[in-house]
C-alpha positions as CSV (number, residue, x, y, z in Angstrom):
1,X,16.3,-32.4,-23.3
2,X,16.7,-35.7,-25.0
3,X,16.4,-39.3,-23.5
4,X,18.2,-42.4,-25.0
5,X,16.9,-45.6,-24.0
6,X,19.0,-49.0,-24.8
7,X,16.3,-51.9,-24.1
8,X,18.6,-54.7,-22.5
9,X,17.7,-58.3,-20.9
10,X,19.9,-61.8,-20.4
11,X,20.2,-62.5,-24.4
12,X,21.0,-59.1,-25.7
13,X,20.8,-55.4,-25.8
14,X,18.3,-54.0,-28.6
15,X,18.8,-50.6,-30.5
16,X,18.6,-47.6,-29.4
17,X,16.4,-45.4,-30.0
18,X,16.4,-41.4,-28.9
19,X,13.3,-39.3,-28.0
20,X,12.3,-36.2,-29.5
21,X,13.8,-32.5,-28.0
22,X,11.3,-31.5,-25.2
23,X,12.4,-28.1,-23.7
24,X,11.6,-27.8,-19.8
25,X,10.1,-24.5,-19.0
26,X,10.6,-22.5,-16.0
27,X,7.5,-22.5,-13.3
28,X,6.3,-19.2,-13.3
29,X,6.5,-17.1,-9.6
30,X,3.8,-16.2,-7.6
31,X,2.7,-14.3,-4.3
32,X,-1.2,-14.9,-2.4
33,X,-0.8,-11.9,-0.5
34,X,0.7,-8.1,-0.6
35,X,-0.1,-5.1,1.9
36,X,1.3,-1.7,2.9
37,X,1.8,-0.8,6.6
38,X,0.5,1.5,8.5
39,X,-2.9,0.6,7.0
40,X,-4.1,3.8,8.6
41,X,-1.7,6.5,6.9
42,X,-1.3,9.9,8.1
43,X,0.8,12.5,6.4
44,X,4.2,12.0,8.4
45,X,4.1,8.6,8.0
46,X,6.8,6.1,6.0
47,X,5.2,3.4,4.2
48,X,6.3,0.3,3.5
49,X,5.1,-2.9,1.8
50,X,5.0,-6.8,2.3
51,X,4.5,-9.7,0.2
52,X,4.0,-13.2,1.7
53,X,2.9,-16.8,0.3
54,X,5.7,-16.9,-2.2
55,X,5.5,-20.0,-4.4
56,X,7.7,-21.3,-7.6
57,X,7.2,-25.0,-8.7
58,X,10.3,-25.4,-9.4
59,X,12.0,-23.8,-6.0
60,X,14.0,-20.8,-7.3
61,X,14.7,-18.1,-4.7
62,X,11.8,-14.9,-4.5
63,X,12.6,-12.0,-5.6
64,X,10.0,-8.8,-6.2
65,X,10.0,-5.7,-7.7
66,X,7.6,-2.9,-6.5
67,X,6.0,0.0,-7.8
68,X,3.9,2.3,-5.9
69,X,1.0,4.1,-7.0
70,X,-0.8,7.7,-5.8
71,X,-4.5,8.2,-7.2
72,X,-3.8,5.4,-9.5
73,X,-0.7,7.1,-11.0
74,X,2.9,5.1,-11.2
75,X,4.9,7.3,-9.0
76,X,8.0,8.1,-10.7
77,X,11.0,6.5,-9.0
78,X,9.3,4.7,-6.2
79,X,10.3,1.3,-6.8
80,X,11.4,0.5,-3.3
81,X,9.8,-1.2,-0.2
82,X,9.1,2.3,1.2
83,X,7.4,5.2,0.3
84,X,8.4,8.6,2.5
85,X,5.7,10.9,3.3
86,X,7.4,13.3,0.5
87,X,5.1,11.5,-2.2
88,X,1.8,12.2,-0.8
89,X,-0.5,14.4,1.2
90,X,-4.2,13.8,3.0
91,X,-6.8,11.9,0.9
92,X,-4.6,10.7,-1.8
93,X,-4.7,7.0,-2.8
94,X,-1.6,5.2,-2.0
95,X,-1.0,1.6,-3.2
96,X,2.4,-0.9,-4.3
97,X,2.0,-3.2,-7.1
98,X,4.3,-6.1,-6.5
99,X,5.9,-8.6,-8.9
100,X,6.9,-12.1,-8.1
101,X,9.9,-12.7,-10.1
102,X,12.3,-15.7,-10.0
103,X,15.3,-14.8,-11.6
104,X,13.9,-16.5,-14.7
105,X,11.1,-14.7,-15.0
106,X,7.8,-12.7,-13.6
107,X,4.8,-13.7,-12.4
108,X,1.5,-11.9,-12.1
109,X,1.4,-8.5,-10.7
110,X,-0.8,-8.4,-7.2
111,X,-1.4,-5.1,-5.7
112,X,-2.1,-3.9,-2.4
113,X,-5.5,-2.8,-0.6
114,X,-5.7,1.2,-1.2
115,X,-4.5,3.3,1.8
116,X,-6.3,6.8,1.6
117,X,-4.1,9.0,3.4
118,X,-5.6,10.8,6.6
119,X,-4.3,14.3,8.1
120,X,-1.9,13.9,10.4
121,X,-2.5,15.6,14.2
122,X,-1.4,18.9,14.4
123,X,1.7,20.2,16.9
124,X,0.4,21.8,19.8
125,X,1.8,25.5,20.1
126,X,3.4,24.2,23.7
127,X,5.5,21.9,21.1
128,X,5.8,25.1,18.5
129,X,6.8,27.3,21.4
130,X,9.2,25.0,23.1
131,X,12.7,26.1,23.9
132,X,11.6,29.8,23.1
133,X,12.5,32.2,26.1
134,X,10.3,35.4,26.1
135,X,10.3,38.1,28.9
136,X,7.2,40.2,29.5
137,X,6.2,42.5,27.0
138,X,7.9,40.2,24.2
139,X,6.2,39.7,21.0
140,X,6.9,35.9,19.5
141,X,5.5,35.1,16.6
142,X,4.9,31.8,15.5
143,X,4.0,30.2,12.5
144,X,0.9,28.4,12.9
145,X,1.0,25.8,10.0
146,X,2.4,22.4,8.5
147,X,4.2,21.5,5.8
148,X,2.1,21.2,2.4
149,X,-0.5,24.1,3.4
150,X,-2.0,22.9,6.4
151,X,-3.1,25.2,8.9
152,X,-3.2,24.7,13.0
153,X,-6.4,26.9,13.7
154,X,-8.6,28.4,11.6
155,X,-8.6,31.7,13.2
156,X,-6.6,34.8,11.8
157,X,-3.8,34.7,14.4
158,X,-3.2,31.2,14.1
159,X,-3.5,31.2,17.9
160,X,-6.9,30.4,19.8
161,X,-8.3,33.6,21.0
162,X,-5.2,35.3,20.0
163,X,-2.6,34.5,22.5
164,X,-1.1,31.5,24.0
165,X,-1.2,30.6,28.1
């Protein structure tokens, strides 16, 4: 940008003289604060993430892009608001790094506190065994575990003390 001034009073006008170029540079985006709910994860749960306290000094519109993380690892293709329960299991370390960007450019990267994933509550076998219809005599067999390898009971039949009432 360039500015020409033409100095001017009652008697005359004066020469005009022309500043030097000076290029105007976009404000750089940023964002105070970034979290993933539920802040208590179990195994079932969908995750999602939130930014807030957007800011550009110039007042261009937010925009973010995300990138969530499992035991400090990019997760490949999880660049949404959510993350399904498909990308991690109990104890792993879920978090969403989240980029301020203005259409001009990015801002600083701000991640979210860690989530540690917790075990989700086991079915009880009255919600296993629901709408099965058994006569006496029957044997019913029923799977006693999750998805991802974990167990309802520790016991051999899966079942407390071997049968269920």
């Amino acid at each position: 940008m360039q500015v020409t001034v033409t100095p001017s009073d009652s008697t005359g006008s004066g020469s005009a003289m022309t500043s030097s170029a000076v290029t105007i540079q976009n404000a750089l985006p940023s964002v105070s604060s970034v979290y993933v709910t539920p802040s208590t994860a179990y195994t079932d749960d969908l995750l999602t993430v939130a930014a807030s306290g957007w800011s550009d000094a110039d007042g261009d519109s937010a925009g973010y892009h995300y990138q969530w993380y499992k035991n400090s690892a990019a997760v490949t293709g999880a660049t949404g608001l959510t993350l399904a329960d498909s990308y991690f299991v109990k104890t792993d370390r879920i978090y969403c790094a989240v980029t301020p960007d203005d259409g001009h450019d990015v801002g600083t990267v701000r991640n979210s506190p860690v989530v540690t994933i917790q075990n989700s509550y086991p079915d009880t076998i009255a919600d296993i065994a629901t709408g099965l219809t058994a006569t006496e005599c029957d044997t019913i067999e029923l799977d006693a575990s999750r998805g991802r390898g974990e167990r309802l009971c520790d016991d051999s039949s899966g079942l407390q003390g071997g049968s269920a009432a």
